[in-house]
N, C-alpha and C positions, 0 to 999 in steps of 0.2 A: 504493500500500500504506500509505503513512503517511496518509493520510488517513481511512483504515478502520480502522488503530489510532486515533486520535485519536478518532471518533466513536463508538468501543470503550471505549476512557479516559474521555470525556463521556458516557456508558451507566452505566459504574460509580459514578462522583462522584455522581450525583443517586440511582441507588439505593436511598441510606441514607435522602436526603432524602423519596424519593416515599416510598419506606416508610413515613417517618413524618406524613408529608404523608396518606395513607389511613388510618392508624391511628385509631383514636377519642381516641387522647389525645394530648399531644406535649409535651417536657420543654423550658424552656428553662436553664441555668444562671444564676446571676445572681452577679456578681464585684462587688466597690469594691477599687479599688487593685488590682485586678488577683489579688485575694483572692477566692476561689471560697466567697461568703457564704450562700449560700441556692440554692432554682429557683420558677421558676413549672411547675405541671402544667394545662394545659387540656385539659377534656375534651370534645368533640363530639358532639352529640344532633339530630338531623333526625326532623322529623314535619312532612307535605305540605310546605310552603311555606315551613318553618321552620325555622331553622340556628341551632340555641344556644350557645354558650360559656361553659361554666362553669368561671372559675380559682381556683385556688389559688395563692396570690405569698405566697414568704417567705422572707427574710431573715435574721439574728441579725448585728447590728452594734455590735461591740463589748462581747458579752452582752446586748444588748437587742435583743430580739424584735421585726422589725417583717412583721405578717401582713397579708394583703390577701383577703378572696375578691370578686371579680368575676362576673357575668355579663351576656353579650350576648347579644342577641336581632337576628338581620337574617334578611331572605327570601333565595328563593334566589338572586336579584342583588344580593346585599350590601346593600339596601336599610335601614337602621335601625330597629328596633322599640322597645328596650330596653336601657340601660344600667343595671346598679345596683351600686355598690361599698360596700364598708363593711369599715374597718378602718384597720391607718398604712400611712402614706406615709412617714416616718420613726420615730425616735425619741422625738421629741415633738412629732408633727404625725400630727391622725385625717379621717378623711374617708369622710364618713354620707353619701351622695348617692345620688340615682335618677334616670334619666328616663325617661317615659316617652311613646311618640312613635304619635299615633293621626291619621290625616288628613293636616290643617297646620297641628297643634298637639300642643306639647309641654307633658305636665304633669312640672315639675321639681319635685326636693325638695334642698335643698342646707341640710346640717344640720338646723335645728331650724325654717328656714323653706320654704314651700310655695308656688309661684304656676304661675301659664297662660305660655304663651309661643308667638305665631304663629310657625310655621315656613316659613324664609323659603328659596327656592332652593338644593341643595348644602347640605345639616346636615346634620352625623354627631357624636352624642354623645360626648367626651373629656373627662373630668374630673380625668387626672393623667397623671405619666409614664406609670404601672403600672396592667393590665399589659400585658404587647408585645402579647400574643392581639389586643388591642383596636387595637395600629396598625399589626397585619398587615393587619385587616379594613378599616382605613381605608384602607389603601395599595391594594385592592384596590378597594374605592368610587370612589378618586380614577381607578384604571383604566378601572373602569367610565365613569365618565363622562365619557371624553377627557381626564384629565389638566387638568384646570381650573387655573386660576392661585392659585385662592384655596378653601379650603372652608369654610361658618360653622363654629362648631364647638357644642354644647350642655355644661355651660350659658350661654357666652357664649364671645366670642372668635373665633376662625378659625385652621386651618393655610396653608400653602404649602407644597405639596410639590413638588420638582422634581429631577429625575435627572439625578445629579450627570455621570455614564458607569457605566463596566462597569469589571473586575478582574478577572485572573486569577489566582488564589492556587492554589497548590503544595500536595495536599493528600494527604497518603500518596504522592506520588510521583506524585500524576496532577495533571489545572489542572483546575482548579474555575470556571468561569465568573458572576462575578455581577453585577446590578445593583447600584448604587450609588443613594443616592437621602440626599437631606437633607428634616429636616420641622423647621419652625419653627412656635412656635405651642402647640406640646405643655407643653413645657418654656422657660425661658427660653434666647434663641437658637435654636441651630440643632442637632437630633440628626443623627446619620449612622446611620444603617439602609443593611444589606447586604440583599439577596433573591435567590433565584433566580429564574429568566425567568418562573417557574410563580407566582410571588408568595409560596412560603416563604420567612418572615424567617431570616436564619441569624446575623445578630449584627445589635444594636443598641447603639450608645454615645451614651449619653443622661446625665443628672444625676439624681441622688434629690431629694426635697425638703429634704435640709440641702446644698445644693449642690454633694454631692460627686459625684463622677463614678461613673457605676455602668455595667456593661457586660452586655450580655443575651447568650446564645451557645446556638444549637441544640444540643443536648447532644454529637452524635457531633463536634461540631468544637469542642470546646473548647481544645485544642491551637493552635489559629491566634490565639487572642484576642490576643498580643504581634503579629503580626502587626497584626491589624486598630486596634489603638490606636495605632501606630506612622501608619498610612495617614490614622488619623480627623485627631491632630496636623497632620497635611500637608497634607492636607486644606481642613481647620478653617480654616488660617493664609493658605492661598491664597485661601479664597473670602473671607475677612477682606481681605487687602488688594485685591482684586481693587473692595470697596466704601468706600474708602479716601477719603474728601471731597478732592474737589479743591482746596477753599479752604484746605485744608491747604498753611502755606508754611514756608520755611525760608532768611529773609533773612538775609543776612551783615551787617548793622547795622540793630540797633533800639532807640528811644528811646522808656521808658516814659516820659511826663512829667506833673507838679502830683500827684503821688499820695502818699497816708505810706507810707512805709517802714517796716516794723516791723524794726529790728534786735534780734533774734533773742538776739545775743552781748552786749547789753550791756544788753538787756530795756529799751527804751526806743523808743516812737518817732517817726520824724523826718518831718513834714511837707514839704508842698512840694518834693518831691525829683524826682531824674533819675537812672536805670538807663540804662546804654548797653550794651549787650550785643554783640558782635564776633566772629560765628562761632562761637558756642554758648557764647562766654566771656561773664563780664561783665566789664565793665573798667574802669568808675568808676562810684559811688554817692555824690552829693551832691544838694546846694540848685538848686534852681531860680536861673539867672543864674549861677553858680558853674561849674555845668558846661557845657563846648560840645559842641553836638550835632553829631555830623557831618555836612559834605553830604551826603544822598541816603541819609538814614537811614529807615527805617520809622518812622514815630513813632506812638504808642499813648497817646493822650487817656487820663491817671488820674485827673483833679481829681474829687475828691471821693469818692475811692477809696484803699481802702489796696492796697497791694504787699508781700507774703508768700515769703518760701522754699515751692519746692512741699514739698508734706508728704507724709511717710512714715507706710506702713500697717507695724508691724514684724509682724503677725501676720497674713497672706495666706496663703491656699489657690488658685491660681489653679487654677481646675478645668476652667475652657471660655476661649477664646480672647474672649469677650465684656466678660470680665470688666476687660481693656485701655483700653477707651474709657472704661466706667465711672470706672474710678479715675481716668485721666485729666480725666474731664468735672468730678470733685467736687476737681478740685485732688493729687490725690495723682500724686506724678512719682516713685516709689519705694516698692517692697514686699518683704519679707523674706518668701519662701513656706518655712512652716514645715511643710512637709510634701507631696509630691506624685508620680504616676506619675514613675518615673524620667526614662524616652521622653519622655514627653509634656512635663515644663517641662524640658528640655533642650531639645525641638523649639522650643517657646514662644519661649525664650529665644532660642534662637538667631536665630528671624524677625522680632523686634523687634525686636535689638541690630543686623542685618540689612540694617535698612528695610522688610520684608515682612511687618511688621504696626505694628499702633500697643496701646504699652498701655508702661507703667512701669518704669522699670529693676528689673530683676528678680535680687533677691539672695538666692541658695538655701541653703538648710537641708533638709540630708536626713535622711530620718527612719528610723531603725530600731526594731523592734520587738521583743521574742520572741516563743517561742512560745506559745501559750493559746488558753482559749476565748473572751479578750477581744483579742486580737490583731488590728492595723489593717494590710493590706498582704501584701506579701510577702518585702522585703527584715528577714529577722528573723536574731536572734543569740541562740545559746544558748551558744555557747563563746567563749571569748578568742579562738580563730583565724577564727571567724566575723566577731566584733567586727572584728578587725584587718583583715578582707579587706572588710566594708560600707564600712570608714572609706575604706578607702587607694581604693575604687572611687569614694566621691563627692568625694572631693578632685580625683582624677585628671579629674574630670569638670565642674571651676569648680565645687562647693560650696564655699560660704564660710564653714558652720559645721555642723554636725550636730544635729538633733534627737532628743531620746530619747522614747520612746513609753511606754504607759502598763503591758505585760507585759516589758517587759525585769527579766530577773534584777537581784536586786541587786550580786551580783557582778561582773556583767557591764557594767554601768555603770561603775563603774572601769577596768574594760579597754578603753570608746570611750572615756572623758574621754582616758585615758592616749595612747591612738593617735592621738586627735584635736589635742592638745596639742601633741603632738610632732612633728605637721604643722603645724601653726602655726593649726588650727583652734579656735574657740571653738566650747562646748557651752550647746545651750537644751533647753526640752522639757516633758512631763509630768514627777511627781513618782512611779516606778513605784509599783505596788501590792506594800504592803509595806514599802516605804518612806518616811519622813517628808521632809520639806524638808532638816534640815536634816541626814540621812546622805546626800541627795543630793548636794549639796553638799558635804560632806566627802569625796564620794566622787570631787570632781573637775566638779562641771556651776557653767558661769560664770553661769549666767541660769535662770528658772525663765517655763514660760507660766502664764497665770491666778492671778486673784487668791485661786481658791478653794485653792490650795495652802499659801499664807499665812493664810487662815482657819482652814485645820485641824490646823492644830500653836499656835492660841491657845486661850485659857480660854473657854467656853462656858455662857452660863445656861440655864436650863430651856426658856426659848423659843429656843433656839438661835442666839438673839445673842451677841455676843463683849463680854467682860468685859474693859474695854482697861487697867485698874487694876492684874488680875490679876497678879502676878508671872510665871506663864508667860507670858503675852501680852507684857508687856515684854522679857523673854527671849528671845520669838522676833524678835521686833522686832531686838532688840541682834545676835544672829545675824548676820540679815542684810545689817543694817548693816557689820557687823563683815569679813564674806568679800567685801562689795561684789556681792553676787549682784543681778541686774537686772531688773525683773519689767515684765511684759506683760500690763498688768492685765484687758484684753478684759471691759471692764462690761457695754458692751453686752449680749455673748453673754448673759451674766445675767438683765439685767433683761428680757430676751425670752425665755425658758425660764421664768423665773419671775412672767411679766405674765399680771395678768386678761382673759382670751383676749374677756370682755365688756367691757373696756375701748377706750375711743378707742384706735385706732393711732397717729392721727397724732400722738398725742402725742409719740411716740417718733419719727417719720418723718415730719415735713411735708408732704413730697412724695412720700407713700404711694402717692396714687391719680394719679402719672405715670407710677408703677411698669410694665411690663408685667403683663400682665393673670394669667399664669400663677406669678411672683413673688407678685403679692397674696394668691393662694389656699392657696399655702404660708403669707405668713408670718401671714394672718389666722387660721389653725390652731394658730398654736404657741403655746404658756404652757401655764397651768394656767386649771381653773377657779376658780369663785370663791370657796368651801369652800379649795379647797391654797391657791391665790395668799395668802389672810391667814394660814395658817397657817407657808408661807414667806418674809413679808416682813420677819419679823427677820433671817433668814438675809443676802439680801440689802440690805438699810439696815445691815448689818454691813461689807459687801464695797464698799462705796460708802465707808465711814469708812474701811477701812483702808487706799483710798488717798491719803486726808488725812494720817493716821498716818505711812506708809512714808515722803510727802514731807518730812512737819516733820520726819522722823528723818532727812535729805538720803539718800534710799536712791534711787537712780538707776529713776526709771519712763519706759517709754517707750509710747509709744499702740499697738495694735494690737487689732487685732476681731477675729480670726478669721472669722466668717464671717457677715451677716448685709445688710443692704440694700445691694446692691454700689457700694462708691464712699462712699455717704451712712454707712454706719455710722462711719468715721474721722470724719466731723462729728457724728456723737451721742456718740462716745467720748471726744473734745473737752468736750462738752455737761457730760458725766457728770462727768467731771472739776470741773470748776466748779462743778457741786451738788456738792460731795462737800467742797467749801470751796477749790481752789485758782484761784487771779485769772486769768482769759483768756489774762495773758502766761505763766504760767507754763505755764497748759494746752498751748498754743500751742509750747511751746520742748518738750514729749515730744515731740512728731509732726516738729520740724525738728531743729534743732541735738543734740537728746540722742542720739535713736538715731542721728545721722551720725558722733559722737563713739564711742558704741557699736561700732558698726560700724568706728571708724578709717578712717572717712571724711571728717570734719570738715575735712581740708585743701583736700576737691574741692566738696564741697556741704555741704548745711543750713543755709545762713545765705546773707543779701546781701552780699557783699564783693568786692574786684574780686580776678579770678582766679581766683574759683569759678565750677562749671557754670552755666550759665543756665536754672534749673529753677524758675520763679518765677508766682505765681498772681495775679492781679487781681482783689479783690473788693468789691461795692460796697455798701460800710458800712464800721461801725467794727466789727471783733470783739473790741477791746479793750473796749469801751463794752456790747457784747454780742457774746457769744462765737458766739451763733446767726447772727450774721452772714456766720462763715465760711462756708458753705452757699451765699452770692449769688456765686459763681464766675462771673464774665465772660469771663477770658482765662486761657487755659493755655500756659505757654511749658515745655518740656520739650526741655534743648541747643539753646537757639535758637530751636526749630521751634515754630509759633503753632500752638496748637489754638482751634475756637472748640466751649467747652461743651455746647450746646445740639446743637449737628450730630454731636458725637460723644456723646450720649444718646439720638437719634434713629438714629443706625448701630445701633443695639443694642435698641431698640426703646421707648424710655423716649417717654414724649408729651411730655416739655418737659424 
């Protein structure tokens, strides 16, 4: 009898599903942060031989619109005819593309350029995450054709899809049965796609093109999405360490030797030296000859290399499990994630800190929000007892400081400083709408993100450059000098929203095109054209000064990107620093010793001294001499344990 129920219970669950699976149209939800942001609607059109897809994908993130229409064209063995998209993929990334697929040959249009391309065994047209319509049908291709190890993809590229297993999820009260399945290749890393056996997607967690995490969900099951991000996290982090480099080691004595040292604490540095490191400690820093190496120590050839404090990103988003190796590979042993799924960098963190993954110590800032139509997430406050129940839940949960978002009331802003406070938390964050820097700050916030928040409470000329003469300009300055507020100037982000999208990349990224191939097509999109770019470039050569400004006025800055070439942006925000007028070492001392001091953490890390962690980078130049140097990252030592760069750029899929 139970068995007849059960195949009763497996009758009803799919119901909903075939239903919409026959239907001409099919809705999917589409969530960031777990915030039900938009849907895609596809609608279904057959004539003889010919199965169309035409979507509608759209979004509104943050009050800005990001629309998509789609259409695909396959026969009726999923075979490819046609792809053609047009419209964003973010915020300020657009994507013009066709292909069009006749024989064994493909004619592509990718923006404003046009060529031929033979089509070579297994191609299936993918031009972005969005939208899912298009990786249902791929998922069913790859069906189709025994599950192939690898599929090319148009316009360049390839996936790998492979099933991961099956789940049961609890669904109204009945199990749901579904496949599991990962696809790399789409996006950077690795998506997780749920399906049913029939091949309806019913959730996809994927990333947008600003890296943030965005979640797809069959419409009648929206309800499970905590579930299913909960699964992805777990997931994620097992099949992360499960590719874990075996040359990964973690010797109990190691001898970096003949390398410089830059001391950090006393902005000077010291040639010819020896690091001995003891179990994740370090435990003397001297001259070559000076110090003794222990017997049967590891030792690690520097000459002609300097030796660095690993460095911290204070402004991280960690959004995928990928993002670990990255930081690690470009030197960063430390990230402040100013913002993320609850579940998910709690799962994160916990499989690091674990062993069962690799990626940087992770120090959280939770983010709250209100409510509005520009509202990021879910976790929002509209009242003092909201405030007081966000705060006392991310404490309760290892955050170590609180972020405030860009719709929080302004009243309400006093009442997380006050709660957060009083746990002995510190407050960062947007500058809410409505409010200036410096009522934020009077209202109780220790730290402010972006420099553009400091831009706009100074004096502005016609061109929308800052007047730094101005009396209010000085003003603001003295401000924040005055409450000791601590900014996170994130230039990067800047000069990548505001770059001529016809200009060289590499200028900005050297090592653009080791990128991942689905990275590059993102961030080759983003800026302006060349009309805005000159008409914003006082804006920004403003924002570049003011972090010259902030420093001569000794106002505490510490490095963070928020989000943008993962790993490598901490080395362009470096970079920027130094055009902006500050000398290598001081650039060099935001990204170690400040935000460790920030943080109250200065006693364990950010600096070489003995009896701090052993979080320390190898690279092979002088960054003092040129800052660009720091980028030649050789060795990564993160509490002892030897990373080697390169291997952990290749886990994640970088070419070098």
């Amino acid at each position: 009898m139970k068995k007849y129920i059960l195949l009763i219970n497996l009758s009803l669950c799919f119901l909903a599903v075939n239903a919409q699976k026959r239907a001409d149209s099919v809705t999917f939800l589409l969530h960031k942060f777990e915030q039900h942001i938009g849907k895609e609607t596809y609608y279904i059109n057959r004539s003889a031989n010919v199965i169309t897809y035409n979507a509608n994908f759209k979004f509104v993130d943050r009050g800005s619109a990001v629309p998509l229409k789609a259409e695909l064209a396959v026969t009726s063995a999923f075979e490819p005819l046609r792809l053609v998209l047009k419209g964003n993929v973010a915020r300020s990334a657009t994507i013009n593309d066709s292909i069009s697929i006749k024989g064994n040959e493909a004619v592509i249009r990718v923006n404003d350029s046009t060529y031929t391309k033979k089509l070579a065994p297994l191609t299936f047209p993918v031009a972005s995450y969005a939208p899912g319509i298009v990786q249902q049908v791929l998922l069913q291709y790859w069906k189709n054709h025994r599950q192939p190890a690898s599929i090319n993809t148009l316009p360049n590229g390839s996936v790998q899809i492979k099933k991961d297993g099956e789940d049961a999820i609890t669904f109204n009260g009945k199990t749901l049965m579904l496949d599991r399945y990962t696809i790399g290749g789409v996006i950077w890393g690795n998506e997780i796609l749920w399906a049913t056996h029939e091949g309806q997607l019913i959730c996809l967690i994927t990333n947008d093109a600003e890296a943030d995490k965005l979640e797809m969900m069959l419409e009648p099951y929206e309800s499970l999405l905590p579930t299913f991000i909960a699964k992805a996290a777990t997931y994620g982090m097992d099949l992360f360490a499960k590719a874990t480099p075996k040359t990964t080691t973690a010797d109990k004595i190691i001898a970096i030797t003949g390398g410089t040292v830059i001391d950090v604490v006393n902005s000077k540095p010291i040639p010819n030296s020896v690091v001995i490191i003891e179990n994740g400690v370090i435990k003397k820093v001297g001259k070559v000859g000076e110090v003794k190496i222990p017997a049967g120590a590891k030792i690690i050839d520097a000459k002609g290399k300097t030796i660095l404090p690993g460095l911290w990103d204070m402004h991280a988003h960690f959004e995928q499990v990928e993002w670990g190796p990255a930081y690690l590979a470009a030197g960063v042993t430390t990230v402040r994630d100013c913002g993320n799924e609850f579940g998910f960098i709690n799962s994160v963190q916990s499989a690091i800190d674990g062993g069962n993954g690799i990626g940087p110590k992770i120090l959280k800032a939770g983010i709250i929000d209100g409510k509005g139509a520009f509202a990021l997430g879910i976790i929002q406050a509209d009242t003092k007892e909201e405030a007081i129940k966000e705060v006392d839940r991310y404490k309760d949960n290892g955050f170590v400081q609180i972020k405030i978002y860009s719709s929080v009331k302004p009243a309400i802003v006093k009442a997380i400083c006050d709660e957060a406070h009083r746990l002995g938390l510190t407050v960062t964050g947007h500058i809410p709408q409505g409010m200036t820097l410096q009522a934020g700050v009077d209202s109780g916030m220790d730290m402010v993100n972006h420099v553009q928040y400091v831009y706009s409470i100074m004096k502005r000329n016609k061109d929308r450059s800052i007047n730094f003469e101005d009396s209010i300009s000085i003003a603001a300055i003295k401000f924040i000098k005055q409450h000791n507020v601590v900014i996170d100037p994130t230039l990067g982000v800047f000069e990548m929203v505001f770059r001529n999208v016809k200009d060289d990349i590499t200028i900005m990224e050297p090592a653009f095109y080791s990128l991942p191939l689905p990275l590059q097509a993102i961030f080759k999109n983003t800026g302006d054209e060349p009309d805005i770019a000159v008409k914003v470039k006082p804006i920004y050569d403003s924002m570049v000064k003011i972090v010259k400004v902030l420093y001569d006025a000794d106002i505490t800055i510490v490095a963070g990107t928020d989000q943008g070439f993962p790993g490598y942006s901490l080395d362009r925000e470096l970079e920027l620093y130094v055009q902006a007028g500050l000398t290598p070492m001081q650039a060099i001392k935001t990204a170690t010793i400040t935000p460790a001091g920030v943080m109250k953490m200065d006693k364990e890390t950010g600096s070489l001294e003995a009896g701090k962690n052993a979080d320390i980078i190898i690279v092979d130049g002088d960054p003092l001499n040129n800052i660009r140097d720091i980028r030649k990252v050789t060795t990564v030592i993160k509490g002892g344990r030897i990373y080697d760069p390169v291997k952990l750029h290749h886990l994640v899929g970088f070419s070098k």
